[in-house]
C-alpha positions in Angstrom: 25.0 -62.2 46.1 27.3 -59.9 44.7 27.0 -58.7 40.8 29.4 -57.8 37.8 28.4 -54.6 36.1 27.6 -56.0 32.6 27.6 -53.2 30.9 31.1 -54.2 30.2 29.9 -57.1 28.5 28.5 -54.9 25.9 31.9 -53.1 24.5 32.5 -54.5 21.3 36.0 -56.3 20.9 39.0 -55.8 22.6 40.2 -52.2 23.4 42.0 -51.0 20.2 45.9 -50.8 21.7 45.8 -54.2 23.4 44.9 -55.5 20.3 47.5 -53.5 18.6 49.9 -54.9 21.1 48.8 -58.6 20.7 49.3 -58.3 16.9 52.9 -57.3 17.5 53.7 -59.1 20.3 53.0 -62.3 18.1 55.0 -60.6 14.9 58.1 -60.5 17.2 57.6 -64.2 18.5 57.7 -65.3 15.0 60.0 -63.0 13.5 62.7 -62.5 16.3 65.7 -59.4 15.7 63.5 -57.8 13.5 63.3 -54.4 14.2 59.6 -52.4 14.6 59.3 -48.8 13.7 56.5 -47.8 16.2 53.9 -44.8 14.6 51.2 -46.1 16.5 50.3 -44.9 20.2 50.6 -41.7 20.8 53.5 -42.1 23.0 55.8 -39.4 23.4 60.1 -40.6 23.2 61.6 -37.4 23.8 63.5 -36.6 27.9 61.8 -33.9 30.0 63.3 -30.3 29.6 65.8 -28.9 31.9 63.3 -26.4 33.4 60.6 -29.3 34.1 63.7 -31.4 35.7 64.5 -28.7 38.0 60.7 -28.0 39.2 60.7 -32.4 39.6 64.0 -32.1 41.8 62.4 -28.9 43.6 59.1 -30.9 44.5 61.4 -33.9 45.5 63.7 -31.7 47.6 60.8 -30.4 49.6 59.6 -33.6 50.4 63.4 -34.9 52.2 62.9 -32.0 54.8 60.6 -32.2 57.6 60.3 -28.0 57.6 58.9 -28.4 53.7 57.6 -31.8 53.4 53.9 -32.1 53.0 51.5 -35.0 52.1 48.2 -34.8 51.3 47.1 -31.8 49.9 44.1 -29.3 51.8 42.5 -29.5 48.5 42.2 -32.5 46.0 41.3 -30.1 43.3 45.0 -29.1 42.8 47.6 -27.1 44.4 47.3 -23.3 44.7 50.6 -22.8 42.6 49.7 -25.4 40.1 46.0 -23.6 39.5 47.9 -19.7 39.5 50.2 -21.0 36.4 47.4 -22.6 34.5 45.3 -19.5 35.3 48.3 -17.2 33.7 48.6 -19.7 31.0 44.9 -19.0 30.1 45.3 -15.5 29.8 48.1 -16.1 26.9 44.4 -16.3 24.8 43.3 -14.2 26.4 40.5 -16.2 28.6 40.1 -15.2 32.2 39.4 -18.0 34.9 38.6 -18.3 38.8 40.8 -21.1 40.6 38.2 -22.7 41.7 37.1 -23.3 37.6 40.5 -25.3 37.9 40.9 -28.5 38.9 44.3 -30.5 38.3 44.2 -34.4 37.6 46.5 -37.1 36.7 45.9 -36.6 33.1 43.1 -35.6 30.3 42.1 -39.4 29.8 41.1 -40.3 33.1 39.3 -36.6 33.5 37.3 -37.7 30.2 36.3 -40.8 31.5 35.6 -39.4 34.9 33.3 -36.5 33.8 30.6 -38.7 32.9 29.9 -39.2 36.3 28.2 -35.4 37.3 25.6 -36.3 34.9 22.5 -38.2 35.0 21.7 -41.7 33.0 19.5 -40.7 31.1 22.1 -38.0 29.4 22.1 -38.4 25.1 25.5 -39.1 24.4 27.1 -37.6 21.0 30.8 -38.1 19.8 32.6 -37.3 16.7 33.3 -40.3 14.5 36.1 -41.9 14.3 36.8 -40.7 18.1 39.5 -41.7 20.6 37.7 -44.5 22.0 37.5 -43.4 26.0 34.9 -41.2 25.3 32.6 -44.0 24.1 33.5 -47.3 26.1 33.1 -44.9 29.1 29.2 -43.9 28.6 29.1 -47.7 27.6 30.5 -48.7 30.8 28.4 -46.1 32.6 24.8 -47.5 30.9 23.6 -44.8 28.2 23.6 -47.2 25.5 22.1 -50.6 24.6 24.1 -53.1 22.8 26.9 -53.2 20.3 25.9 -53.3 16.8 29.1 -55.5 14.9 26.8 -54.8 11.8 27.5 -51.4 12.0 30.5 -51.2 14.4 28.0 -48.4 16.2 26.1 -48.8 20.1 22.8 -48.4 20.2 21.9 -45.4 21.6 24.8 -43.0 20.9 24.5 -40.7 18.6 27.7 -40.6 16.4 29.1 -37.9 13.8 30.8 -39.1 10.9 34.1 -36.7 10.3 34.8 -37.2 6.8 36.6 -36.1 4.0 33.4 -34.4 2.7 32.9 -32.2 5.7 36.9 -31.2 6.4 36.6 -34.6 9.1 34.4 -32.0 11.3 30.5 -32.7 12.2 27.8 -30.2 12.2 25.0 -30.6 15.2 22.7 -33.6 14.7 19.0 -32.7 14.3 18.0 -34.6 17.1 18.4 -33.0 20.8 21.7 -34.3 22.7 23.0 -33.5 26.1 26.5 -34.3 26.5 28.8 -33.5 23.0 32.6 -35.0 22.8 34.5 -32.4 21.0 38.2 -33.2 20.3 40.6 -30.6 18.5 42.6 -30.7 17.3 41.1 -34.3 16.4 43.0 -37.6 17.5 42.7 -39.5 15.2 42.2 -37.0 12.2 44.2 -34.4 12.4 41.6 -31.8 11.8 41.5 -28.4 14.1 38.5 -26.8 14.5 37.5 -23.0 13.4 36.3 -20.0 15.6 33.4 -20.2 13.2 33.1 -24.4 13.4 32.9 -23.9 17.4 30.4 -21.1 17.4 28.0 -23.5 15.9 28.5 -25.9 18.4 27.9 -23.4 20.9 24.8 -21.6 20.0 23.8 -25.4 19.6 24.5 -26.3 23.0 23.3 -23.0 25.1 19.6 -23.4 23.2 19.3 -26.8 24.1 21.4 -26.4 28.1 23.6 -29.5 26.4 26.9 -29.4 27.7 30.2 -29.8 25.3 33.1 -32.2 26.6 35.6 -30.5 24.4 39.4 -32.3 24.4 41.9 -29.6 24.3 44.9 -32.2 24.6 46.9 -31.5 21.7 46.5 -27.6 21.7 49.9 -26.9 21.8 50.3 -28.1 18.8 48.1 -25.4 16.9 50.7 -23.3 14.7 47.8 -20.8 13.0 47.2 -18.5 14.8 43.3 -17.9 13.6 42.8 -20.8 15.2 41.4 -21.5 18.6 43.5 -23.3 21.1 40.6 -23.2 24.0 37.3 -23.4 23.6 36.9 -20.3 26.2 38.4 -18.0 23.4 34.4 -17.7 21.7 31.9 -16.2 23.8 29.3 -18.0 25.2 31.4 -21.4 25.7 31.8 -21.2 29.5 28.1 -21.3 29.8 27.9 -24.7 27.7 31.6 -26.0 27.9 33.9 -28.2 30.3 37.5 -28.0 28.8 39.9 -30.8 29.4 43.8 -30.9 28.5 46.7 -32.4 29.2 50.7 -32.3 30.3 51.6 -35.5 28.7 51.9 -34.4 24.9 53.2 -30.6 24.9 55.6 -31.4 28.0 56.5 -35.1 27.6 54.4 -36.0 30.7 53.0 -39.1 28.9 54.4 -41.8 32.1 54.5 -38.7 34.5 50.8 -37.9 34.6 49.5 -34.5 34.9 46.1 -32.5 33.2 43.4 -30.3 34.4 39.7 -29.8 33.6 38.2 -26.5 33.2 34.4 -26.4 34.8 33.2 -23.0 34.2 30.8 -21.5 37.2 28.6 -20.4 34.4 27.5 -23.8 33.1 23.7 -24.7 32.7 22.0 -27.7 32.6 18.8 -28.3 32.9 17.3 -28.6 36.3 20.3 -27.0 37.9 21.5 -23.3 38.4 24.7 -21.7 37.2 27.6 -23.4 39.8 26.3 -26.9 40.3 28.3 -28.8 37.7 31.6 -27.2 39.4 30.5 -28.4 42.8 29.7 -31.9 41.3 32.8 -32.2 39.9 34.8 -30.7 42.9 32.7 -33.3 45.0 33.6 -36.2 42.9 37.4 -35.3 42.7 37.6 -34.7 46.5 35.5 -37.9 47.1 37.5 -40.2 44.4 41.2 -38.6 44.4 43.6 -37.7 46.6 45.1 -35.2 43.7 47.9 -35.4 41.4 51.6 -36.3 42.7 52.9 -32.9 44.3 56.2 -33.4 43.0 54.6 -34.0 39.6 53.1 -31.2 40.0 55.8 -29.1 40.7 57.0 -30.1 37.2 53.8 -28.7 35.8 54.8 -25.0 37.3 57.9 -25.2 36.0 56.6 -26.1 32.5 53.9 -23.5 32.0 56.9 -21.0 33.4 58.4 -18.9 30.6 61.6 -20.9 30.6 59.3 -24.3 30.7 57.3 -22.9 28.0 60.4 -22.2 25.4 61.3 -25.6 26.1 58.0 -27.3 25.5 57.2 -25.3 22.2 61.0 -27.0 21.0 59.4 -30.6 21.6 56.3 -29.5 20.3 58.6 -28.2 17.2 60.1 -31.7 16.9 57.6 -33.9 16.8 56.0 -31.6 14.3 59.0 -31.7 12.3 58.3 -35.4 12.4 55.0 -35.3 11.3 55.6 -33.5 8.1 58.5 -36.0 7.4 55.3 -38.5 7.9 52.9 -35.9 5.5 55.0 -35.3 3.2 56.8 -39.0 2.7 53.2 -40.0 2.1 52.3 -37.9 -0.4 55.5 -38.2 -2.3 54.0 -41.9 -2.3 50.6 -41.0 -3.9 48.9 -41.6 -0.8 46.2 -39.5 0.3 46.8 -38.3 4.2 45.3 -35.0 6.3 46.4 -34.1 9.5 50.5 -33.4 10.3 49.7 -29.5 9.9 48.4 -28.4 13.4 48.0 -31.7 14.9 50.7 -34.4 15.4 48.7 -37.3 13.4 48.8 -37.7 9.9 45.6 -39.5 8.8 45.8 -41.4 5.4 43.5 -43.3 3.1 44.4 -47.1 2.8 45.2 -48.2 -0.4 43.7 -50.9 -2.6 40.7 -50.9 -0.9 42.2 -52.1 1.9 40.6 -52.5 5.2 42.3 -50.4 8.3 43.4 -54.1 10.1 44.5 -55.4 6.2 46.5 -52.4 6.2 48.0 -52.6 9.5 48.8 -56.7 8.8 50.6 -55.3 5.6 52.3 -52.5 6.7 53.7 -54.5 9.7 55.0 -57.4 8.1 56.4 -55.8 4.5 57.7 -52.4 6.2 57.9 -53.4 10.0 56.1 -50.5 11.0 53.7 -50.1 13.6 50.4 -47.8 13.1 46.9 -47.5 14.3 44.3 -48.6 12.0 41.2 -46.4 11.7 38.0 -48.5 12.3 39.9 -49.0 15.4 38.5 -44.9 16.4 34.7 -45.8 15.4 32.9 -47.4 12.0 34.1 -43.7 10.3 37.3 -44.4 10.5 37.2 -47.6 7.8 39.5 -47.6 5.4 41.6 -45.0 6.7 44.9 -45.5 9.3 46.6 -42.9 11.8 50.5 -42.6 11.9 51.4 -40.5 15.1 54.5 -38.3 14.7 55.9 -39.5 18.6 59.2 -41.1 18.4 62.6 -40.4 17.7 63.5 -38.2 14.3 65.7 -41.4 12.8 63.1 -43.5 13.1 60.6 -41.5 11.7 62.8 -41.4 8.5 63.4 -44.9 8.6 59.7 -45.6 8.7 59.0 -44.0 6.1 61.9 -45.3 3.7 60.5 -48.5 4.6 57.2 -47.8 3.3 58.9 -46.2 0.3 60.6 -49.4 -0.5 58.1 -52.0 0.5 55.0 -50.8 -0.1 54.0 -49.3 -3.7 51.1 -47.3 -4.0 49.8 -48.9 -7.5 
């Protein structure tokens, strides 16, 4: 007789941008020719830049000749091309890498649900609280926690780390011992970037206890101080202790495209298991469980980490930044209180009133017609607080936040 896995009965709720969906799908029924001012997925609006359009045509021009066609690739782990670019793109912080540390995916969501896998059952799970929510429901799915607690909006058996205003929305190590440590900076949904000297604790936390740290680069790009680190590789010690993940969708407008890597460092230790084993698991998994990313896609992804590519994706990443401190600084004009928009492309506010995140999001849709994400919606941290993602179109960033201006009032 065959089973369900019912560890999926255990997630709490409906995934968080269904829900989101639902809500507004039903707004619209009832409220048709009304127009919605979408802040809420991070969803990026913007065309592809000439340079990545080029490399797309390129890989789709090599495929309508029978001298230059090819179909699946020799390796699953990415093609050679595609690993040399990200390898010279490492070096810009000055980071050295072996190919074969490389491997290129369909995108930075699936790779941190995927990781999971390498490692055993009985792994402590730790994440930072509020967190995007893959990092959780995946662990859920894959059996390291017990049940849901609606009480506390927490699973039994994670160990989470509130991010809060009090502690710059940044967690130090828990006193218990943990094995596997989501890391996200800069943070979706905070905001908040990370320090050299934040990181280093994570680090010398993690090589004395052989825990390994799952750390989310995806939104590097959008880093504009330069003190801070935009790859966890940049402190010594993290390639012993870290597995980088990051992503083409935000920085290049890959978002329906689909295109990431994961950096698995030969050097990383776990317990039971010498230096090279975790690459080999994971080079195992993604040649047992993917056929690799689109060629043609990633074509695209050589021509945007060339230096023409690059100049063009630092102008997106200049727009929606511009966006965000429309966002920030809107906001504030308001009264409200809001962190993020600086090096990250979310602004995370307070709610006012007292208002839950889903009272907020109820309000905010139906007296501005704007769409955002409410907090609690990233973990029971992120109560009382709502993310606004600077992705969409400059004039209807503006208009979003006039509409807030004149519908909502902060007292």
């Amino acid at each position: 007789m065959a089973t369900i896995n019912s560890n999926y009965d255990k997630l709490g709720g409906g995934y968080l941008f269904p829900e989101i969906g639902r809500r507004v799908r039903q707004f619209q029924a009832e409220h048709p020719g009304v127009k919605l001012l979408k802040l809420g997925i991070g969803n990026t609006t913007e065309a592809l830049t000439p340079a990545v359009i080029d490399g797309l045509l390129a890989g789709v021009e090599r495929l309508a000749h029978v001298e230059t066609y090819t179909g699946y690739a020799d390796d699953s782990t990415g093609e050679t091309e595609m690993k040399k670019a990200l390898q010279l793109f490492y070096r810009r912080f000055n980071v050295s890498l072996d190919l074969a540390e490389i491997f290129v995916s369909d995108g930075a969501k699936p790779d941190s649900g995927n990781i999971q896998s390498i490692f055993g059952i009985e792994n402590v799970v730790a994440v930072q609280d509020p967190a995007y929510p893959v990092y959780v429901d995946t662990n859920v799915i894959a059996g390291r926690s017990g049940a849901f607690d609606a009480r506390t909006g927490q699973y039994q058996g994670i160990i989470y780390m509130p991010c809060t205003q009090e502690n710059g929305f940044f967690p130090q190590p828990p006193e218990e011992k943990v094995d596997l440590i989501y890391l996200c900076s800069p943070n979706n949904p905070t905001g908040a970037v990370a320090t050299k000297e934040q990181l280093k604790i994570w680090i010398d936390y993690a090589r004395a206890r052989q825990s390994v740290i799952i750390f989310d680069a995806a939104y590097s790009a959008f880093i504009k101080d330069a003190t801070l680190p935009r790859s966890i590789y940049e402190l010594d010690g993290a390639k012993e202790c870290a597995i980088e993940i990051s992503s083409f969708s935000k920085v290049a407008g890959f978002t329906g495209v689909r295109l990431g890597w994961a950096v698995v460092p030969q050097a990383l230790v776990v317990e039971g298991a010498p230096a090279g084993k975790v690459n080999w698991l994971w080079a195992r998994r993604q040649n047992t469980f993917f056929n690799g990313a689109s060629n043609i896609v990633q074509a695209g992804g050589v021509a945007a980490l060339s230096d023409a590519g690059q100049k063009e994706c630092q102008g997106l990443v200049d727009y929606y930044m511009n966006n965000a401190r429309v966002i920030r600084e809107g906001l504030q004009n308001l009264d409200y209180i809001c962190y993020g928009g600086v090096n990250a492309p979310y602004i995370w506010m307070k709610t006012p009133h007292g208002l839950s995140s889903w009272e907020f999001f109820d309000l905010l849709l139906h007296d501005a017609h704007v769409v955002g994400t409410p907090g609690v919606g990233f973990g029971p941290s992120g109560e009382g607080y709502f993310r606004l993602s600077a992705f969409g179109h400059a004039a209807d960033i503006e208009q979003a936040v006039a509409s807030i201006r004149d519908h909502l009032k902060r007292q």
